[in-house]
N, C-alpha and C positions, 0 to 999 in steps of 0.2 A: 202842454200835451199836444198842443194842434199842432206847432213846430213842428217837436222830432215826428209827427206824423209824415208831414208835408215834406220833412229832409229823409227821411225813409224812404216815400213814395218818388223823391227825388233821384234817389241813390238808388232805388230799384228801377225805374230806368233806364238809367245810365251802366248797372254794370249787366242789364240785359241786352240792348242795343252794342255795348264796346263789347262782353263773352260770349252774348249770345247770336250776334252779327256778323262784328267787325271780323274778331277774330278769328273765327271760323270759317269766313269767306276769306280773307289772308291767306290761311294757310292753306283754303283748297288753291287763291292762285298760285300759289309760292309751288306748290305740288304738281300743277296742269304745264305750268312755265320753265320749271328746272327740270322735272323729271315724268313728261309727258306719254311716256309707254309705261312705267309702274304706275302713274295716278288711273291709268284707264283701265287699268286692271291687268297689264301685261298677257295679253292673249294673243297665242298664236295662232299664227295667218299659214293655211296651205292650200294654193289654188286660188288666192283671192277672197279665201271664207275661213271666218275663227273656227279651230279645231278644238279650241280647248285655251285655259289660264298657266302657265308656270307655275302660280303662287296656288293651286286648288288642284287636288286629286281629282281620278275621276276614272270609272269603272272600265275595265278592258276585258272583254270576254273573247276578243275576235282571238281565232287563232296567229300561231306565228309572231304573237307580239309577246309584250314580256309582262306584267302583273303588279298592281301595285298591293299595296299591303291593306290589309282587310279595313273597313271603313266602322266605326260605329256612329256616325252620322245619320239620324232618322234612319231612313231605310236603305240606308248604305250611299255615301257621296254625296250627301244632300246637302246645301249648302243652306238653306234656311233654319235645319237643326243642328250646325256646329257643336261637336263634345264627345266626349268621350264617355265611358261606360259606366264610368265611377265603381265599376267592380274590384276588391279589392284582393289580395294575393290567397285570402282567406276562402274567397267563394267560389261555392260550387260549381255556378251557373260558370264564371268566368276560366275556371277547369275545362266547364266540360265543351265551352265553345272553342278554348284552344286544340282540346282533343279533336275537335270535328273538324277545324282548320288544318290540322297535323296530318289528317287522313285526306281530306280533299285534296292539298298542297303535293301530300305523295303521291295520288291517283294522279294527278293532273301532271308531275311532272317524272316519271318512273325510270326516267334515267339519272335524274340528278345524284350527283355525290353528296355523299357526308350526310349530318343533320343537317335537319330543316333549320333555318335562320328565323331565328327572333323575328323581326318585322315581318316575316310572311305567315304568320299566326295572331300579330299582336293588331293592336288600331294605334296611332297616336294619339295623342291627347287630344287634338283638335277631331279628328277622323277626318281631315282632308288631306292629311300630308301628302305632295304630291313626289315626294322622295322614297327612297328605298337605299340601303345599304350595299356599296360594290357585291358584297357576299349574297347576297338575296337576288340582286340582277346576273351575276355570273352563276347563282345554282341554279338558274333557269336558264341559261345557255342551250341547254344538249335537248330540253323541249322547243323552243325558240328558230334551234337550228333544224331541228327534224320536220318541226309544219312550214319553216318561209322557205329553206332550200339553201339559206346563208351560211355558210362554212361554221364550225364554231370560233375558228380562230378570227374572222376577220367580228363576230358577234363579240370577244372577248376581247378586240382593239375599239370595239364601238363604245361598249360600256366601260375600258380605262379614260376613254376621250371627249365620256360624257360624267365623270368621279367628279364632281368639285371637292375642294380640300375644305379646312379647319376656315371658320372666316376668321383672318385677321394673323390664320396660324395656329389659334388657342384655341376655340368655342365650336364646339356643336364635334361633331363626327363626319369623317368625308361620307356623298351622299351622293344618289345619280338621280335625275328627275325622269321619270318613267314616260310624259309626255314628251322629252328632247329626244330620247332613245328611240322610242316608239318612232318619233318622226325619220328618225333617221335608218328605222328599217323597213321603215315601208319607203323611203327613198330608194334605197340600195335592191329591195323586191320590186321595184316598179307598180306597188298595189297603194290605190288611192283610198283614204280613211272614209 
């Protein structure tokens, strides 16, 4: 009995110090050394000062810019309560918050064409997506263009030139990151974030 005690108490060191350690410090280096702007969290720099992450949504209210898609993260974009609503197609509650998003979305944007796009009522799974759908960035053009002064058409070459496609060709849906956009029209406004 004292053996497999002592080879137990052995082997719990050993595969604490090599998974609990080694391995984990490996891979942050393998991560700091190959891919040193994704491990630090891919945040962009304007003016010499982080504006914001790529990989993380994050609330836009200022006029003239364009909108990300509604957050169910804590209390909207919050990065310590990551998740989504768990509401499901069934419930009321998750009805009646798309109806209130449906009616904001249209006050807020009263020129846009067509229906309201999916993502500008829904949250993502996470509630940080920092993405938005071409269709949801181009049905906010004609607000976008009326508060910054920017043409719609040249707003409608911003957002095909910020589209990333399918990764790999196959997976996921093309998608435009609302912080790339964004930068790039307060570039073209000359107005600093």
């Amino acid at each position: 009995m004292k053996d497999h005690l002592l080879v137990s108490v052995r082997l719990l060191v050993v595969f604490t110090l090599l998974l609990g350690v080694a391995y984990p410090v490996a891979v942050w280096g393998v991560g700091r050394l190959a891919f040193p702007y994704a491990a630090s969290g891919s945040f962009l720099r304007k003016d010499g000062r982080a504006v914001g992450s790529e990989l993380i949504g994050q609330a836009v209210t200022a006029p003239g810019l364009f909108r990300p898609r509604p957050s169910a993260a804590g209390s909207g974009y919050d990065g310590t309560a990551s998740g989504g609503s768990n509401l499901g197609p069934t419930s009321k509650a998750l009805a009646d918050r798309i109806a209130a998003e449906v009616a904001r979305a249209r006050a807020e944007n009263p020129g846009a064409p067509g229906p309201v796009p999916a993502d500008a009522v829904t949250a993502s799974g996470s509630g940080l997506d920092p993405h938005v759908s071409p269709a949801f960035a181009l049905w906010q053009v004609p607000r976008v263009a009326k508060e910054s002064g920017i043409p719609a058409a040249d707003l409608e070459r911003m957002v095909a030139a910020r589209t990333e496609g399918r990764f790999l060709g196959l997976f996921g849906e093309p998608r435009v990151n609302v912080l790339l956009l964004n930068l790039d029209v307060l570039s073209r406004s000359g107005r600093r974030r």
